[in-house]
N, C-alpha and C positions, 0 to 999 in steps of 0.2 A: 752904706745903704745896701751894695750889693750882698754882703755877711750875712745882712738881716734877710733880705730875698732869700739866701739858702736855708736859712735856720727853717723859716716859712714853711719853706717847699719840703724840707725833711719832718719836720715836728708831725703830719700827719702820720706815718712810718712809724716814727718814735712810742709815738702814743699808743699805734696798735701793737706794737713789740714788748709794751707796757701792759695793755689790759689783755694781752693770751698770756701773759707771766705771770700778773695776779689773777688770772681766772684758773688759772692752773694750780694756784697755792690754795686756792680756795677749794677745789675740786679737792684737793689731796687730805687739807681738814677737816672735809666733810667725809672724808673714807670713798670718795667717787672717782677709782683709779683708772679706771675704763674711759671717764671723761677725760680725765687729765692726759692723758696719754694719747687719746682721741684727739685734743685742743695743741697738744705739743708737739705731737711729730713733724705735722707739716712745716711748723712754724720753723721748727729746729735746721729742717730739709735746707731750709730759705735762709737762716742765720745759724750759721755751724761755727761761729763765736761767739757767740751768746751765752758763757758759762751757765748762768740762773738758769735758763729755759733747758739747759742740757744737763744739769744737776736733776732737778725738777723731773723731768722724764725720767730720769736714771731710777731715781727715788720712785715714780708711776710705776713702772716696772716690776721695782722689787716689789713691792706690795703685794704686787699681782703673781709673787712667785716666779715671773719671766724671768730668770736667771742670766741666759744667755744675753738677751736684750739690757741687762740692766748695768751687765760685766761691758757689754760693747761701749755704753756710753759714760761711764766712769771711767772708764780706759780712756777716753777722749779726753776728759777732765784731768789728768793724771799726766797724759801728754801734753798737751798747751798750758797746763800749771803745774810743773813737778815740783812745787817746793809747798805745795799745799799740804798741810797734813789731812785734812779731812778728807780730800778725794782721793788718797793712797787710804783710809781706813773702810771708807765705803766699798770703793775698789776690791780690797780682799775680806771685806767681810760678803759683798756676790760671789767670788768664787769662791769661799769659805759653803755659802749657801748651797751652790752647786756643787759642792764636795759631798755634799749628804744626800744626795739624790742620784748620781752617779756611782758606775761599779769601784770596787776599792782599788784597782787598778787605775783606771782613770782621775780617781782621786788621790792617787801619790802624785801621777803626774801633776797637780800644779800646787800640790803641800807648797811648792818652796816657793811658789810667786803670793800663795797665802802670808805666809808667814815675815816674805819681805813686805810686801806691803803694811803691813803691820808696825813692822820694825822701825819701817821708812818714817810712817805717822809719829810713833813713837821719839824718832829723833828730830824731828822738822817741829813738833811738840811736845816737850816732854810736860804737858800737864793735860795732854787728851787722855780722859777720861778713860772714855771707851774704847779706846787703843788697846790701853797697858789692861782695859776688863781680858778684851779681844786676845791677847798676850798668855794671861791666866787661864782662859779656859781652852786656849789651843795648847799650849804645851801639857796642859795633864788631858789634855784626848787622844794627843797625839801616840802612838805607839813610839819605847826607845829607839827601835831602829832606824825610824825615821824624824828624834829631833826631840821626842818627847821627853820630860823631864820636870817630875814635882821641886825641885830644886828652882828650875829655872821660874815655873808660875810660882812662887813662895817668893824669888826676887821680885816678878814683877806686882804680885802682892804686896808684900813692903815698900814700893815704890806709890801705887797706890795709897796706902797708910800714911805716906807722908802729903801726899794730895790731898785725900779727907779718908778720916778716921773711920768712917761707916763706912765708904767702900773698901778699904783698907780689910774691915773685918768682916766684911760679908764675902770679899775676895777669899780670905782663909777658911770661912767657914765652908764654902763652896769646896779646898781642895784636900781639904779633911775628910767633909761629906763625900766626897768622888773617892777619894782612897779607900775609904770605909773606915773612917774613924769618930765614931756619931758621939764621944765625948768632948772631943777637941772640936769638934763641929759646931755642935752647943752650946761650947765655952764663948767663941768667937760670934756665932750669931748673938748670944743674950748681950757680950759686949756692943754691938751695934744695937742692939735695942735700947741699950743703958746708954751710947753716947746720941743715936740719932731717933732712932725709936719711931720712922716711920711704917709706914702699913706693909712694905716691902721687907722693911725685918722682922717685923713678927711673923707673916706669911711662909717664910726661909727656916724659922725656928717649928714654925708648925708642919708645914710637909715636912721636916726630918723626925718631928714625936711620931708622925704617922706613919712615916716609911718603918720607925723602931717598931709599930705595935704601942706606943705610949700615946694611946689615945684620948687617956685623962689628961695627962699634960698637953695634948697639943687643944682641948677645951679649953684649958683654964688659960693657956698663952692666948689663943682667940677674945676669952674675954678679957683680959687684961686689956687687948688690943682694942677691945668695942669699948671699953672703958676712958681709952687715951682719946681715941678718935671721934667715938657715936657717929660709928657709919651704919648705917641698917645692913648695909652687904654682908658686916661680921653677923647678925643673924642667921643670915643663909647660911653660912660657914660654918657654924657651932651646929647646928640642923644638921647642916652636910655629914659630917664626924659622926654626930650621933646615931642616925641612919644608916652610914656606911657600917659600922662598925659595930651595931647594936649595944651602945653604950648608954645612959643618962637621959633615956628616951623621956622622960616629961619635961628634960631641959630641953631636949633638940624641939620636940614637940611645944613649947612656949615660942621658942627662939623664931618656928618657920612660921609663927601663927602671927607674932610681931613682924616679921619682916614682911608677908602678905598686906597688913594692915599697914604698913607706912610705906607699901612700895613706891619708887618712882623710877622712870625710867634710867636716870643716874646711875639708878644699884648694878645694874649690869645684866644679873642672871633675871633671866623672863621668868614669870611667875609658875609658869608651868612646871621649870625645874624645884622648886617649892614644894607645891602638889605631891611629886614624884616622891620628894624626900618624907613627906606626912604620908604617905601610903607606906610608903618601906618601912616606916616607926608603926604603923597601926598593924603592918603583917607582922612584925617582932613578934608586938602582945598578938598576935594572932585576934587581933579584930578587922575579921573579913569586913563587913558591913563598912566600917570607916575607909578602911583601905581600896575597899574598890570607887567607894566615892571619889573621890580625890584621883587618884589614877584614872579615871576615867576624865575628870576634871583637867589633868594632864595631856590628856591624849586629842581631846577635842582642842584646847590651845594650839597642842604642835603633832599634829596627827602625824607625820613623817616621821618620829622620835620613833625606832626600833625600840630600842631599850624601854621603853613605857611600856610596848604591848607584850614584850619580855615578860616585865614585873606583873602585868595582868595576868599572865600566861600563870604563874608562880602564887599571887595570889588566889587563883580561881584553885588551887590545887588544896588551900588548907581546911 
């Protein structure tokens, strides 16, 4: 009887320990990292082993770009669970973060706590995923004198590959594309679109036709891709190319007139950026009249868009 007394007495505690934990996951779902972070600290202040709630916030954090904040409390995770892989990957992929926003002096200083953490995940899991990504694309950024080495991301590349095959070839394609070698780049992207052929590999294959100037081909890889999928977003996409680029303008022009007409909030890009891309294909053909339609139609949506009243600026000049 007295057992059950204490269960009693504690289960109130319990439960609130419980719904700031899930209110916290829910906040971070919803993209509300200001609340979560808001709903978490105290809590954390008050139970400092509570991994979930201390993960949780670490995660509020990054989101939020708080680096420092975000490195403090994965380092917590990392000290009272060191055989975790996940909180050794988190771990250095914040100070990875804060590597990029820091002077390059400051950011030699913790290359090596980067790269162990990394390792650490790596070996505590050798089928994290995102480890051995984390692995590949730190060793081809890294400068040699400090560790860097296409050899070594091409091992953990093939290591990957044995993991799954699509990340395996998007890993190569990535260190091809970084070296500048947009054959072998292309080789290894279309093989991931041939074994996995999600939206993620066509997308990889496309910024590389773009980055070449092969802007037919990075259309026709788009529509293949709208072909597999029938996502309306690949309309803004093929739009996008065509506008940027002044290419196929009555395809891009079709493409953003279709994706207007079935928008939904799902598709991502607001409709404004739309607008923007039909005014940039009607300045092409140089029809002012269309073109300021639409760009105005642009600007009233997201009046704070620099760049729209740029392109106004440029249209008004033909």
């Amino acid at each position: 009887m007295k057992h059950i007394t204490y269960f009693l007495l504690f289960l109130p505690f319990f439960l609130i320990g419980q719904t700031a934990v899930n209110q916290a996951e829910i906040y971070i779902n919803n993209k509300q990292f200001s609340q979560a972070e808001n709903s978490l600290k105290p809590y954390v202040e008050e139970n400092p082993n509570n991994l979930k709630a201390i993960e949780l916030l670490g995660d509020a954090y990054g989101h939020q770009k708080k680096w420092d904040d975000a490195i403090t409390y994965y380092k917590q995770l990392v000290v009272q669970k060191p055989n975790v892989a996940n909180y050794h990957y988190k771990y250095g992929g914040a100070l990875g973060m804060k590597a990029l926003t820091v002077s390059k002096i400051s950011a030699l200083m913790i290359i090596g706590d980067i790269k162990t953490s990394f390792l650490k995940a790596v070996e505590l899991d050798p089928k994290h995923i995102d480890a051995h990504w984390a692995l590949v694309e730190l060793y081809m950024q890294l400068p040699g004198v400090v560790g860097g080495s296409k050899n070594k991301s091409l091992k953990y590349a093939d290591a990957l590959q044995n993991l799954s095959k699509v990340d395996g070839y998007l890993a190569k394609g990535y260190i091809y594309e970084y070296d500048n070698e947009p054959e072998l780049a292309e080789k290894f992207y279309k093989k991931a679109i041939q074994t996995g052929g999600s939206v993620t590999c066509y997308d990889k294959l496309t910024k590389l036709y773009e980055k070449e100037g092969k802007t037919n081909l990075a259309i026709s890889n788009l529509e293949a891709a709208n072909l597999k999928h029938k996502r309306n977003a690949m309309h803004y996409q093929i739009g996008k190319v065509c506008a940027d680029y002044n290419v196929q303008l009555e395809k891009g022009e079709f493409c953003l007139k279709i994706y207007l007409e079935n928008y939904s909030a799902k598709d991502g890009v607001p409709k404004a950026w739309a607008y923007y891309r039909l005014a940039q294909i009607y300045k092409h053909k140089n029809n002012k009249t269309e073109a300021l339609k639409w760009i105005d139609k642009a600007i009233v949506d997201l009046p704070k868009i620099e760049v729209f009243k740029t392109e106004k600026q440029k249209i008004n000049m033909l």
